[in-house]
C-alpha positions in Angstrom: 11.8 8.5 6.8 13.9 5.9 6.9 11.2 3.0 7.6 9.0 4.9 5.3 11.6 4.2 2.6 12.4 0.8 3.4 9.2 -0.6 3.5 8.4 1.0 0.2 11.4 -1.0 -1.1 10.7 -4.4 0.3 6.9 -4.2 -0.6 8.3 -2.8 -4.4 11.0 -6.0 -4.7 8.2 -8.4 -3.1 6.0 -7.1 -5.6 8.3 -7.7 -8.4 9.6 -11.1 -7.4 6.0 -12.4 -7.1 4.9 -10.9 -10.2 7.9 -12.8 -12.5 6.6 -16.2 -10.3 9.5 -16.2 -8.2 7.6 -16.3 -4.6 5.1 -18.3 -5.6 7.9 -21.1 -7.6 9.8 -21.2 -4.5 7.0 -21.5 -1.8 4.7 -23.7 -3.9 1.1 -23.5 -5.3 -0.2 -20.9 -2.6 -3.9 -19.7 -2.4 -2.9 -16.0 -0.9 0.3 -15.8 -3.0 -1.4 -16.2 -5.9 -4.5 -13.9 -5.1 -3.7 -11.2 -2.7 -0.2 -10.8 -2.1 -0.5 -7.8 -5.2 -3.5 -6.4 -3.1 -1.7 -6.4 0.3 1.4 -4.8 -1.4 -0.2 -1.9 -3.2 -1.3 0.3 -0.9 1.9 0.5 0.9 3.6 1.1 -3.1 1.1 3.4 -4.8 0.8 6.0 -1.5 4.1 6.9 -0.8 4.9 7.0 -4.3 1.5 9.5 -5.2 2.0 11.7 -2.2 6.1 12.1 -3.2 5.0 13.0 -6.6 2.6 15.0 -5.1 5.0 16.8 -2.8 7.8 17.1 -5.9 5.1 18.9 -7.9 4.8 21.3 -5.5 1.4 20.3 -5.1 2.0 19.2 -1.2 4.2 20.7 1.4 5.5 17.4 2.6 5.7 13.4 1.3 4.0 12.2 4.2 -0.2 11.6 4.2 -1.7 12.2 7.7 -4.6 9.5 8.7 -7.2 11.3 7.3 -5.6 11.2 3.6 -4.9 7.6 4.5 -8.5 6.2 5.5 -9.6 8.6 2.6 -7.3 6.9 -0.2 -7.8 3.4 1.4 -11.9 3.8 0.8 -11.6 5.8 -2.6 -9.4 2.4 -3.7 -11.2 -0.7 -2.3 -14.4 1.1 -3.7 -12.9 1.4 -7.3 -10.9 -1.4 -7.3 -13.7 -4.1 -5.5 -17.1 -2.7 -5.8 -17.2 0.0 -9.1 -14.8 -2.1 -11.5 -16.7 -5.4 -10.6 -20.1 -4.6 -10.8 -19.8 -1.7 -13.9 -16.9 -2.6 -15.8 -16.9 -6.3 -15.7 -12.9 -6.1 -14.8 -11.4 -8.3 -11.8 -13.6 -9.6 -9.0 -14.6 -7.8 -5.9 -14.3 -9.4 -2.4 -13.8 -8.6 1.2 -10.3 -10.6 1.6 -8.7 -8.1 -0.9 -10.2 -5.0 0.9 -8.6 -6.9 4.3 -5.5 -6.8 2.3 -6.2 -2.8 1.4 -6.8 -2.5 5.3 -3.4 -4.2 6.2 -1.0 -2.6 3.9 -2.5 1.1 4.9 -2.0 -0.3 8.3 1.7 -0.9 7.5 1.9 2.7 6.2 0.3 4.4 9.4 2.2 2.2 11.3 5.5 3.2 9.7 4.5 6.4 9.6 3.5 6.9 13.3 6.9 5.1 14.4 8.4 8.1 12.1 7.0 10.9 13.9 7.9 9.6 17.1 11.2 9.4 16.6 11.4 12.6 15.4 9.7 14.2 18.6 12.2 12.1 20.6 14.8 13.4 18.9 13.5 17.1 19.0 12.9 17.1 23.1 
């Protein structure tokens, strides 16, 4: 829980300090800051914070998405996010380095998560 937590709180003050221009004013004019940093960072913000609510609503009985939920949310959100609003609703632009970014920050959250239930099974043998 405890990795689960922290990188929700890095990728949440990363996310904050890029969005008031501090990353990108300190690094310089950068192409990936600029473009997909947001993308890379909201998977691993909007997941854990929609299963807790989830799981405080009593609607799951625990925070945590399995893989399935995971690969489930991460192609429910590049398809909204890069091929419906695009194409339908005229709103952002659609392209695959953003859905790499979608890829990578679920990554980071089955990664975290995985490393969570291991040590948990350590601890329970």
């Amino acid at each position: 829980m405890r990795a689960y937590l922290l990188l929700l709180t890095t990728c949440i003050l990363v996310y904050v300090f890029n969005s008031l221009g501090l990353v990108s004013s300190s690094i310089g004019n950068n192409y990936f800051l600029k473009n997909h940093l947001n993308d890379l960072l909201c998977m691993p913000i909007a997941i854990p914070l929609m299963f807790a609510a989830f799981y405080y609503t009593k609607l799951r009985q625990t925070p945590f998405p399995n893989l399935i939920e995971l690969m489930l949310h991460l192609i429910i959100w590049s398809t909204i996010f890069e091929v419906i609003g695009p194409q339908f609703l005229n709103k952002g632009v659609g392209d695959i380095y953003d859905v790499i970014c979608y890829v990578i920050g679920t990554g980071a959250i089955a990664v975290t998560l995985d490393q969570e239930s291991f040590n948990t099974k350590k601890q329970l043998a």
